[in-house]
C-alpha positions in Angstrom: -52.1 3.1 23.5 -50.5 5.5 26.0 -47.3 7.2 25.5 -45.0 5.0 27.5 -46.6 2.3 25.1 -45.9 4.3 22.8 -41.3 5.1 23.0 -41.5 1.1 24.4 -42.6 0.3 20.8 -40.9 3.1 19.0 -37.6 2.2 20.9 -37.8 -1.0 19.6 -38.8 -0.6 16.2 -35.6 0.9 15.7 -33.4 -1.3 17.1 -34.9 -3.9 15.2 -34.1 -1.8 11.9 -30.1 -1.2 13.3 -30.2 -4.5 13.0 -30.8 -5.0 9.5 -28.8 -2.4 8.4 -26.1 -4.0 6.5 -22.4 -3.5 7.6 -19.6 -2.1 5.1 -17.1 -4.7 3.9 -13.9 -4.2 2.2 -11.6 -6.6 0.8 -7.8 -7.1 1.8 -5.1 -9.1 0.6 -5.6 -11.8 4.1 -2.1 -10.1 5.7 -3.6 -7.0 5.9 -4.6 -6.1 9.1 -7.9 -4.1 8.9 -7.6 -2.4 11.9 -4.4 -0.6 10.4 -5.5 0.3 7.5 -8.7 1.9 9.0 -6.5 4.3 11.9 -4.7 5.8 8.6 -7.9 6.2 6.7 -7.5 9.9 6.2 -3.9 10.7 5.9 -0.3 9.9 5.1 2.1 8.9 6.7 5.5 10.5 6.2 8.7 8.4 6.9 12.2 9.7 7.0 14.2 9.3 3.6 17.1 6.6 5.3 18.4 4.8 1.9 18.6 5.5 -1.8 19.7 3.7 -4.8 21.4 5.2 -8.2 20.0 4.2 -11.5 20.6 5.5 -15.2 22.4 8.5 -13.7 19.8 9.8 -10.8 19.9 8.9 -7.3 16.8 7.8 -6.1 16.0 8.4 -2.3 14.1 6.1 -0.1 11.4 6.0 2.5 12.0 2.9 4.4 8.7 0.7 5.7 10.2 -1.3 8.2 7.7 -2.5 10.2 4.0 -3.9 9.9 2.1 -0.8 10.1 4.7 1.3 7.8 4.4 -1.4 5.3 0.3 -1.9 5.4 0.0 1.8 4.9 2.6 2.7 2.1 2.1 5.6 0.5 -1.5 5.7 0.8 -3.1 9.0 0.6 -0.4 10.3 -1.2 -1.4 13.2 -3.7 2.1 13.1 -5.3 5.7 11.6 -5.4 8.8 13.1 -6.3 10.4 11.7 -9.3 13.6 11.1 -7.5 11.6 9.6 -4.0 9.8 6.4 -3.6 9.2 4.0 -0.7 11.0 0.4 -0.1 9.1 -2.4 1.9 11.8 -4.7 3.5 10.5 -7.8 4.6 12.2 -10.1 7.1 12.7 -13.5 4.7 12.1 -14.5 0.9 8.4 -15.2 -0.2 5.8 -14.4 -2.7 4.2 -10.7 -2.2 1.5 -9.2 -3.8 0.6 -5.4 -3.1 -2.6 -3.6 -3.6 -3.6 -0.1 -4.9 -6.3 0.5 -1.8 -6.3 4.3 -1.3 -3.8 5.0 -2.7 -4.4 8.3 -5.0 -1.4 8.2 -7.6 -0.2 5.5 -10.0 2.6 3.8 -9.0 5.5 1.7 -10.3 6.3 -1.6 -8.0 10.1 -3.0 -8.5 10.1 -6.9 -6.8 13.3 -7.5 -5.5 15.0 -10.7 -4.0 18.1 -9.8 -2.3 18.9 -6.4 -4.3 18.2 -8.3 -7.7 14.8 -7.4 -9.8 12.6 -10.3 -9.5 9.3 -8.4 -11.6 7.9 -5.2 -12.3 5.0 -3.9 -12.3 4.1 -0.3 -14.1 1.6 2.1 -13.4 -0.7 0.1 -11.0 -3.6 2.1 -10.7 -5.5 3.7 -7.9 -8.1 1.7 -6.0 -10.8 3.4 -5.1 -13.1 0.6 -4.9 -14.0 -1.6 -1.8 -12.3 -5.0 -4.0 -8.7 -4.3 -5.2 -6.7 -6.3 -7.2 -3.2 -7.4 -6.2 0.0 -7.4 -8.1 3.5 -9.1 -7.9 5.4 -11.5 -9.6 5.5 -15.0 -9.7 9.1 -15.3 -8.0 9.1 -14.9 -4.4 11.0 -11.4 -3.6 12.1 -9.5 0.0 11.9 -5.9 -1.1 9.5 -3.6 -3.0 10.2 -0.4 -4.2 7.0 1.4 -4.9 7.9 4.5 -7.5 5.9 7.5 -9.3 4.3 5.6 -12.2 6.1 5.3 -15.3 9.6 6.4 -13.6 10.7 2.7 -13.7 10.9 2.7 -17.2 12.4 6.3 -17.1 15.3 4.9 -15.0 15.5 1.8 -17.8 15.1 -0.4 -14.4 14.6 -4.2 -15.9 14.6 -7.9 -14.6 17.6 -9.7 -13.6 19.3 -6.2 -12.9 20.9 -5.4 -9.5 20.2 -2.7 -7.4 22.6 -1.5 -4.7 20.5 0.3 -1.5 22.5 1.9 0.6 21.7 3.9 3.6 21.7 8.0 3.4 25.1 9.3 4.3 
C-alpha cells in the first residue's frame, strides 16, 4: 500500500468512527428551548430587582423574568440567594406549570401563584445535576412563580390560599 493509500484509508476510518460516536442528550420539560438553556450554560444571569412583596414582617425583593429566555434560565448557576431576594416568573395567562432544578446549584423554594393568590408550594427542590430532572408544581394551574432560597418559605410562614401583594420597587 502506498502512502496516499494509506491517509485515503486512514481519513476514512475515522470518519466512520465520528459517526458512531454517540451524541449527548438531556432531558427538558418540552417548553424548554434547548438552544437557550445551552447559550447560558456557564453563567448567570443577573436581572434588575423591579418588584417585591412583604411577608411575616420582611420585604422580599424581586428579580422579574419577563420574557422566554429570562424565565428558561432562572436562577441557574446561582451559588447563593439572599434571604430577602428571589426571582418571580410572570407568565402571560393561567395554566399548569411545572419547573425544573436543571443547573441550578442551590436549593430552592417555588411559591405557585394564580393571580397574587398561593396555588402550591414546593420546598427545598433540589439541585439537578443530572442529564433527567424532575419537575415540580401543583396540580392547580397558576401565572406566577416565585422561586426563593430553600426553606425561606416556611421562614416567611408563606401557605396556600394566602394572598400576596407584588408591587413594583418605588
Amino acid at each position: 500500500m502506498n502512502r496516499k493509500s494509506i491517509r485515503i484509508l486512514g481519513l476514512s476510518l475515522a470518519i466512520a468512527l465520528l459517526g458512531c460516536t454517540p451524541t449527548p442528550s438531556v432531558s427538558a420539560p418540552p417548553e424548554v428551548d434547548e438552544a437557550i438553556v445551552a447559550q447560558a450554560i456557564d453563567r448567570p444571569q443577573s436581572l434588575p430587582l423591579t418588584v417585591q412583596f412583604e411577608a411575616n414582617g420582611r420585604t422580599i425583593r424581586l428579580e422579574e423574568a419577563r420574557t422566554p429566555r429570562q424565565r428558561e434560565i432562572g436562577l441557574m448557576f446561582r451559588r447563593r440567594l439572599g434571604a430577602n431576594r428571589g426571582m418571580l416568573f410572570t407568565f402571560d395567562s393561567v395554566q399548569p406549570l411545572r419547573f425544573w432544578m436543571r443547573n441550578t446549584l442551590i436549593p430552592l423554594d417555588m411559591v405557585f401563584l394564580r393571580n397574587g393568590v398561593i396555588q402550591g408550594i414546593v420546598r427545598s427542590a433540589p439541585p439537578c445535576t443530572t442529564p433527567t430532572c424532575p419537575t415540580y408544581g401543583p396540580d392547580a394551574p397558576s401565572n406566577q412563580v416565585i422561586e426563593l432560597r430553600g426553606g425561606r418559605a416556611a421562614q416567611l410562614r408563606l401557605r396556600v390560599g394566602q394572598r400576596l401583594e407584588i408591587r413594583s420597587i418605588e
